[in-house]
GUTORVO-942567 format. One line per field, with one value per residue: chain; x, y, z of N, C-alpha, C, O, CB in turn; residue number from 1. Coordinates in Angstrom, 3 decimals. Glycine has a CB too. Example, Ala and Ser with C-alpha at 12.3 -4.5 7.8 and 13.67 -1.06 7.14 Angstrom:
ch A;A
npx 13.190;12.850
npy -5.690;-2.250
npz 7.800;7.080
capx 12.300;13.670
capy -4.500;-1.060
capz 7.800;7.140
cpx 13.200;12.900
cpy -3.300;0.030
cpz 7.800;7.870
opx 14.236;13.409
opy -3.319;1.138
opz 8.465;8.039
cbpx 11.308;14.084
cbpy -4.473;-0.598
cbpz 9.046;5.725
i 1;2
//
This chain:
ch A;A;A;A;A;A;A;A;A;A;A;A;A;A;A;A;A;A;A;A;A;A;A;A;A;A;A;A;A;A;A;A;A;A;A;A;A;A;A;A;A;A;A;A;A;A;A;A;A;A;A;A;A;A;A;A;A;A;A;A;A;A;A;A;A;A;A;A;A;A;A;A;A;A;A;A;A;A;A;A;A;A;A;A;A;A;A;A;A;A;A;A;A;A;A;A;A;A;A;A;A;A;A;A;A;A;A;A;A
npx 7.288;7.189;9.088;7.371;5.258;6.527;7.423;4.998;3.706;5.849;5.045;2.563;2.900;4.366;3.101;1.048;2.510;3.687;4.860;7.944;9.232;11.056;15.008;14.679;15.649;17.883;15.842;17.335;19.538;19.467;17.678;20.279;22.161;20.462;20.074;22.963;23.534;21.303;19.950;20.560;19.177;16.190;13.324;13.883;12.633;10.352;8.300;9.346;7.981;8.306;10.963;14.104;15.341;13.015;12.419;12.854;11.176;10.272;10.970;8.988;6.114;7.415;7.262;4.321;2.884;0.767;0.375;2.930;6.246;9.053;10.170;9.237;10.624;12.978;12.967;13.056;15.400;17.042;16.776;17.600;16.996;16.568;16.748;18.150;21.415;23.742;23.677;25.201;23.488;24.937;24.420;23.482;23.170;21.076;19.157;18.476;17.843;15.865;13.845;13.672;12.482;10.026;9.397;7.762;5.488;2.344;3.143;2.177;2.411
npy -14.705;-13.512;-11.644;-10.215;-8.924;-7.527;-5.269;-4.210;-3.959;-1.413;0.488;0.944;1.920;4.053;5.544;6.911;8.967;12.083;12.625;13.072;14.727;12.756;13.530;13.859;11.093;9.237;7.150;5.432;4.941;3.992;1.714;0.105;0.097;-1.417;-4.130;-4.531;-5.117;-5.858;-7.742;-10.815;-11.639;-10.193;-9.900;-7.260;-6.491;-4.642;-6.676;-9.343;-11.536;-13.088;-13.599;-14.178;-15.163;-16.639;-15.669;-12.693;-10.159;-9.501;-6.120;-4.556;-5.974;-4.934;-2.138;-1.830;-2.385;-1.288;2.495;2.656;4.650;6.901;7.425;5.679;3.166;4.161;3.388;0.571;-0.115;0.429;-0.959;-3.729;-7.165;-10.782;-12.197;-10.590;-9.541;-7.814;-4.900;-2.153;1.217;3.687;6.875;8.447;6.550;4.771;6.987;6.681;4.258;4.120;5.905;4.106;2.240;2.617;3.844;1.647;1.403;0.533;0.186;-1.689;-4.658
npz 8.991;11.546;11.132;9.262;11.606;13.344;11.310;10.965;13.524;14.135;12.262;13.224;15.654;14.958;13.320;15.255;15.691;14.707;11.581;10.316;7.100;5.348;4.005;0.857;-1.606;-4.119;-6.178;-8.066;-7.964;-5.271;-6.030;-6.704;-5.151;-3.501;-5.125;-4.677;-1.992;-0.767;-2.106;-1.916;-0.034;-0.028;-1.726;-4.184;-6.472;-8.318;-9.461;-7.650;-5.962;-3.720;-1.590;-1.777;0.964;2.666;5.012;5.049;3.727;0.499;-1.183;-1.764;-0.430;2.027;1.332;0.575;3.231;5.137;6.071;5.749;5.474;5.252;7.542;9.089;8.063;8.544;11.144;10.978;9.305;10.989;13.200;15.281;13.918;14.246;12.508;10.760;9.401;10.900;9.543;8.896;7.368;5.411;5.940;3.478;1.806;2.696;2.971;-0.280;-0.207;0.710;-0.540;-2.869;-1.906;-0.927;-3.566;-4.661;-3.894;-4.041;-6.930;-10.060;-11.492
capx 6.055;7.578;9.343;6.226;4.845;7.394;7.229;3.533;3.429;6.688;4.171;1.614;3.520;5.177;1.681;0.231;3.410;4.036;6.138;8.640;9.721;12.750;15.408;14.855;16.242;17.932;15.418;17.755;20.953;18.505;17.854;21.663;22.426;19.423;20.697;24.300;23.795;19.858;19.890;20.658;17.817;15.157;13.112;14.070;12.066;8.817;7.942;9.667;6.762;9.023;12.343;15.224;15.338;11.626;12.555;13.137;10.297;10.145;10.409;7.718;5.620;7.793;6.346;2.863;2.534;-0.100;0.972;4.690;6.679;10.190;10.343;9.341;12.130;14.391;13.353;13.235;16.834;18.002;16.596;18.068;16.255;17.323;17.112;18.605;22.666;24.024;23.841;24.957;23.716;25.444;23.033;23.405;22.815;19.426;17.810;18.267;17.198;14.064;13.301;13.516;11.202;8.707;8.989;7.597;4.483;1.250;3.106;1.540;3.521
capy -14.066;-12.685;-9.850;-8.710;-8.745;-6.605;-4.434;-3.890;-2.725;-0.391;0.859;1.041;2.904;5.516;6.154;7.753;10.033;13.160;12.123;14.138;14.478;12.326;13.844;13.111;10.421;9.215;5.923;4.898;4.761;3.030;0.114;-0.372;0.072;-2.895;-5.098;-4.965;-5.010;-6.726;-8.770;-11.652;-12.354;-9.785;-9.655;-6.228;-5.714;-4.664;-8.051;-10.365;-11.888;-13.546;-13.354;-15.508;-15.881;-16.763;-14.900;-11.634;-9.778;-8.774;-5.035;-4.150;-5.996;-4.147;-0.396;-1.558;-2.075;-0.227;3.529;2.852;6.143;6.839;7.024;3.918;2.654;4.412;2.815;-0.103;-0.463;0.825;-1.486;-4.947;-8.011;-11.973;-13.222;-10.022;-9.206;-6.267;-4.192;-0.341;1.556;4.871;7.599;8.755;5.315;4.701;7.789;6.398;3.129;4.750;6.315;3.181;1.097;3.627;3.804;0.262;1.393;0.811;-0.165;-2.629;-5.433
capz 9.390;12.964;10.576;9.636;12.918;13.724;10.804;11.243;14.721;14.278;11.532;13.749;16.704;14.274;12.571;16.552;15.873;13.775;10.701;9.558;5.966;5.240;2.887;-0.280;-1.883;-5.530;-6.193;-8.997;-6.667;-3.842;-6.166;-7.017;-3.628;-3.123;-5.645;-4.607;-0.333;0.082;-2.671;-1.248;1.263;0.486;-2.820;-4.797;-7.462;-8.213;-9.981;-6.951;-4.700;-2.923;-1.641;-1.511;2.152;3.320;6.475;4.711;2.717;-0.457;-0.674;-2.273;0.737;2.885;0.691;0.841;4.511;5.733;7.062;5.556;5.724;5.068;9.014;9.228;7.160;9.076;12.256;9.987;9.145;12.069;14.948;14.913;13.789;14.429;10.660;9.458;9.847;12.102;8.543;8.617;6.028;5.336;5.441;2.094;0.902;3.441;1.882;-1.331;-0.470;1.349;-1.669;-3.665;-1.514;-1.095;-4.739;-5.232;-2.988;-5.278;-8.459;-10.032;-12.137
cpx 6.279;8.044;7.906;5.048;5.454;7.568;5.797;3.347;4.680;5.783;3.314;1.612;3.908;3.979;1.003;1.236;3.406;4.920;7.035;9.622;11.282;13.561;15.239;15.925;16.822;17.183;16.497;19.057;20.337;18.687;19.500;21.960;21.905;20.167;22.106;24.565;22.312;19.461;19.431;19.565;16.359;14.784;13.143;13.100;10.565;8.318;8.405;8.549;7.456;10.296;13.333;15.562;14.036;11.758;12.299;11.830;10.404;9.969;9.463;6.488;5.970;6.904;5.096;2.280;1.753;0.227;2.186;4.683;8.312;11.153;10.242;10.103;12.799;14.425;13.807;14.797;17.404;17.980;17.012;17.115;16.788;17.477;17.736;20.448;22.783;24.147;23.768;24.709;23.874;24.385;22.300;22.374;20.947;18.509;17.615;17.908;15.813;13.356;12.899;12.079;10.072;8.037;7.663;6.070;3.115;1.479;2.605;2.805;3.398
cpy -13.185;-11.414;-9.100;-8.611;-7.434;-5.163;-3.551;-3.037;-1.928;0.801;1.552;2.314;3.987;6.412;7.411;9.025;10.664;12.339;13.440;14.017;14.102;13.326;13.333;11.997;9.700;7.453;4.976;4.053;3.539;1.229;-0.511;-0.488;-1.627;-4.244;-5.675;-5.801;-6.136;-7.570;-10.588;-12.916;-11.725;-9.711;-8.580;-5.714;-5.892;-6.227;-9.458;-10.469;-12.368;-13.225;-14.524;-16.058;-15.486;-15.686;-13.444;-10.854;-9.362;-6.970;-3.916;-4.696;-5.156;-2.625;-0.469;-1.801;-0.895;1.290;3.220;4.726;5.746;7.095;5.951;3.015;2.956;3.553;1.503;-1.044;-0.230;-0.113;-3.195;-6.399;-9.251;-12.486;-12.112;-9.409;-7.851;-5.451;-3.005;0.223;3.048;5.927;8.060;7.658;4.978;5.815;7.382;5.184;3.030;4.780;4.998;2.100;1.665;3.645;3.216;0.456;1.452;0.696;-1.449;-3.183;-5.405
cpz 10.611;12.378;10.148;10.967;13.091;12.910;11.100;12.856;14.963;12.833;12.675;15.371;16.206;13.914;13.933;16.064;14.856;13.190;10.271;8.618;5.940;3.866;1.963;-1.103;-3.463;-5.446;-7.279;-8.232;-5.319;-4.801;-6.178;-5.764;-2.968;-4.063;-5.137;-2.767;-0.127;-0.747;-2.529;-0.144;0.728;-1.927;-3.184;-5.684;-7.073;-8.635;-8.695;-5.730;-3.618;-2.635;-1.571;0.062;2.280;4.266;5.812;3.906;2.065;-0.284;-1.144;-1.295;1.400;2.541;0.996;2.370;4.740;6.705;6.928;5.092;5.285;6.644;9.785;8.410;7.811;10.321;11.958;9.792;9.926;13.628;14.055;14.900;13.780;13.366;9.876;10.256;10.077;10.709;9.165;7.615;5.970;5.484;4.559;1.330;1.724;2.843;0.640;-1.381;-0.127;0.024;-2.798;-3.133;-1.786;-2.893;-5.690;-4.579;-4.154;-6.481;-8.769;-11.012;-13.394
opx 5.603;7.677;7.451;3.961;4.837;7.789;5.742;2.975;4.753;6.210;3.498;0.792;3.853;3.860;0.583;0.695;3.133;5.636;6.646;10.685;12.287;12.901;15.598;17.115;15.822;17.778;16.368;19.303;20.849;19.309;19.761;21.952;22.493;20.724;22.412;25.384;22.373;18.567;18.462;19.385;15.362;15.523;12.186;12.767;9.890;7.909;7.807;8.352;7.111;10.859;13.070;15.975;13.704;10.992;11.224;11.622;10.805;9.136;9.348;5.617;5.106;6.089;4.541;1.162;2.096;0.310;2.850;3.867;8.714;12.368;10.858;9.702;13.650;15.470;14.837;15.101;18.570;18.681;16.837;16.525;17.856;18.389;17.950;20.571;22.116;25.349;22.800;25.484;22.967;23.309;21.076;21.357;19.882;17.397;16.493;17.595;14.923;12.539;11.862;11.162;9.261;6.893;6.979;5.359;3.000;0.600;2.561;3.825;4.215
opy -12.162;-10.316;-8.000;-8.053;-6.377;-4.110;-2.361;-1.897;-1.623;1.949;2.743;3.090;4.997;7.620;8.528;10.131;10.020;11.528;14.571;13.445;14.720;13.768;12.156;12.309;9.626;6.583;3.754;2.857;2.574;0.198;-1.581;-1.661;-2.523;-5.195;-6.867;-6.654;-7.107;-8.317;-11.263;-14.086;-12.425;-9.573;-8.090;-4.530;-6.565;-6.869;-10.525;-9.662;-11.976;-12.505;-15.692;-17.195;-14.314;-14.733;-13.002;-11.715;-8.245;-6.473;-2.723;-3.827;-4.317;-2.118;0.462;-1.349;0.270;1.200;3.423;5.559;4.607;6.988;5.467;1.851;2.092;3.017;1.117;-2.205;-0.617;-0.068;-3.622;-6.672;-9.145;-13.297;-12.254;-8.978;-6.935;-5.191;-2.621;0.008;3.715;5.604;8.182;7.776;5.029;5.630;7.663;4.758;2.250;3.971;5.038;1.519;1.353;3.533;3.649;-0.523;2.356;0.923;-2.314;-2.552;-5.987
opz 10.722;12.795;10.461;10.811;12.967;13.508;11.412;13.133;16.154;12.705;12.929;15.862;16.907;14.120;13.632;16.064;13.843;13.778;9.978;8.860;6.289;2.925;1.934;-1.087;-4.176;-4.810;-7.212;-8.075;-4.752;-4.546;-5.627;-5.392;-2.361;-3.514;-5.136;-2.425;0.626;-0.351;-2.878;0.195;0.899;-2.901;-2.585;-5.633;-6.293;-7.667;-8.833;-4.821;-2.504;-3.460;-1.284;0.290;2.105;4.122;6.219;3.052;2.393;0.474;-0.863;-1.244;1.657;3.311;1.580;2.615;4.542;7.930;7.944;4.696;5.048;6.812;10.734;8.388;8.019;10.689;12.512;10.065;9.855;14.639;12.914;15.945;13.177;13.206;8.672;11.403;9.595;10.740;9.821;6.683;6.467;4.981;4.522;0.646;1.109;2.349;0.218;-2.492;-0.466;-0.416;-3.460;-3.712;-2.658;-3.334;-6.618;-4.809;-4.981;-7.312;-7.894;-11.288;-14.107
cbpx 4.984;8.880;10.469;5.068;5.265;8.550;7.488;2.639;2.978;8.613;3.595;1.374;4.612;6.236;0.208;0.424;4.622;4.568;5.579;9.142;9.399;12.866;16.229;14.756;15.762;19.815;13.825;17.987;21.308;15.824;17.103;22.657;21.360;17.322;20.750;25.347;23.645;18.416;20.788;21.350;18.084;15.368;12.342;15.051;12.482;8.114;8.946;11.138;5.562;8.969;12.616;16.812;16.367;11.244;14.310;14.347;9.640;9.089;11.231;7.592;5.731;9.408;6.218;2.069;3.595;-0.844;0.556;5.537;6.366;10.345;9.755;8.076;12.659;14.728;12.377;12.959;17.477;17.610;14.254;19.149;15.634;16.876;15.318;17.138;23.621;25.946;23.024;25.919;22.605;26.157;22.879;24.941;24.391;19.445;17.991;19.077;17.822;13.923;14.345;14.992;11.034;9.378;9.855;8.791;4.676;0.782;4.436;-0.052;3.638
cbpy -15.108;-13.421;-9.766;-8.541;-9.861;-7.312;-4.893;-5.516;-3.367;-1.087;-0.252;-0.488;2.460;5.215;4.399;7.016;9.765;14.576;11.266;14.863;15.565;10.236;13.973;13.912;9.977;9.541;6.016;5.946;6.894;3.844;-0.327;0.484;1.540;-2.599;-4.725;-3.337;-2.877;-5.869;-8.528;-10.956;-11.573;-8.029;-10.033;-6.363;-6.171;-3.424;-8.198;-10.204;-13.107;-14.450;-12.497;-14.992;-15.602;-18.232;-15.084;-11.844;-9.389;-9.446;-4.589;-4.713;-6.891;-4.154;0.003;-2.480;-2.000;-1.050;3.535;1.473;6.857;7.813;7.541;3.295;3.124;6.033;2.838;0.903;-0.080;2.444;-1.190;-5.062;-7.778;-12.856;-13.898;-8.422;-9.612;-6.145;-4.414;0.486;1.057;4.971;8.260;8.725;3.642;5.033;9.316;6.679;2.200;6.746;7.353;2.525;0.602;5.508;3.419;-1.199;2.760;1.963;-0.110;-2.520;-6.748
cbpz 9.673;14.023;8.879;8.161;13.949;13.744;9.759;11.223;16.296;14.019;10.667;13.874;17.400;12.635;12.208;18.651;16.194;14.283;9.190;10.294;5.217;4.730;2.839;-0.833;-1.164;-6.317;-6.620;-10.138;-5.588;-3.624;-7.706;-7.862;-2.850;-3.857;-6.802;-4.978;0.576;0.503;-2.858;-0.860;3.397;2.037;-3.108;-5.305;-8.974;-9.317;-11.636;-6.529;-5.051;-3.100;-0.625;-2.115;3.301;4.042;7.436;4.020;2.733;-1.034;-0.362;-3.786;1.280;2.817;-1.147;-0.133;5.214;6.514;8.537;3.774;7.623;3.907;9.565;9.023;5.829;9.417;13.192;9.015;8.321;12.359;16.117;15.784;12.921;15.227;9.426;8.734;9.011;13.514;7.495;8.819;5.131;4.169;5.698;1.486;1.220;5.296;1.525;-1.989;0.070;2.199;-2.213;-3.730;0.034;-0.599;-4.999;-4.658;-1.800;-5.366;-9.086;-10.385;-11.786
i 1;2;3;4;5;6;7;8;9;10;11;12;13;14;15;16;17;18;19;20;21;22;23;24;25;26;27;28;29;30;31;32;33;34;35;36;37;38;39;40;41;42;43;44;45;46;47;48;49;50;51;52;53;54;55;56;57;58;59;60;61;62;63;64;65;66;67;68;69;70;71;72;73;74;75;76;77;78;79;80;81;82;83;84;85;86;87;88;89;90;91;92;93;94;95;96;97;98;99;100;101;102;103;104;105;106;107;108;109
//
């Protein structure tokens, strides 16, 4: 529950600010990317309510957050969190995993 604390008001701080359009991203490549690297802890698909580590959120929670952005992903993956490992993710590969979450934003199951 502290991650989305944390998600929510880095939401909430980015939202006062101008966004500016992330590069586009391949969503297809994003999930593979997700399956192979976030698997593990965070729920992937559209259909997973849950995730495999409690700690972690599903990322389809993560998409529907209120005022999600693909800027807010970036800060997202980029600022360090205590239940989640020092992960780098290439840049290539972060736009395409942007793209993938975002994807998941409003689909229904």
């Amino acid at each position: 529950m502290h991650r989305h604390a944390i998600l929510a008001g880095l939401v909430a701080v980015l939202s006062c600010h101008p966004v500016h359009a992330q590069e586009p991203g391949n969503v297809g490549k994003g999930l593979s990317y997700a399956r192979a690297v976030c698997g593990e802890c965070h729920g992937i698909e559209a259909k997973d309510e849950v995730s495999p580590n409690p700690e972690a959120p599903p990322f389809k929670a993560v998409a529907g957050t209120s005022g999600m952005t693909g800027t807010a992903l970036v800060v997202w993956l980029e600022s360090p969190h205590p239940s989640m490992p020092q992960l780098i993710v290439p840049p290539d590969d972060r736009n395409d995993l942007i793209a993938y979450i975002l994807s998941l934003k409003d689909q229904k199951q």
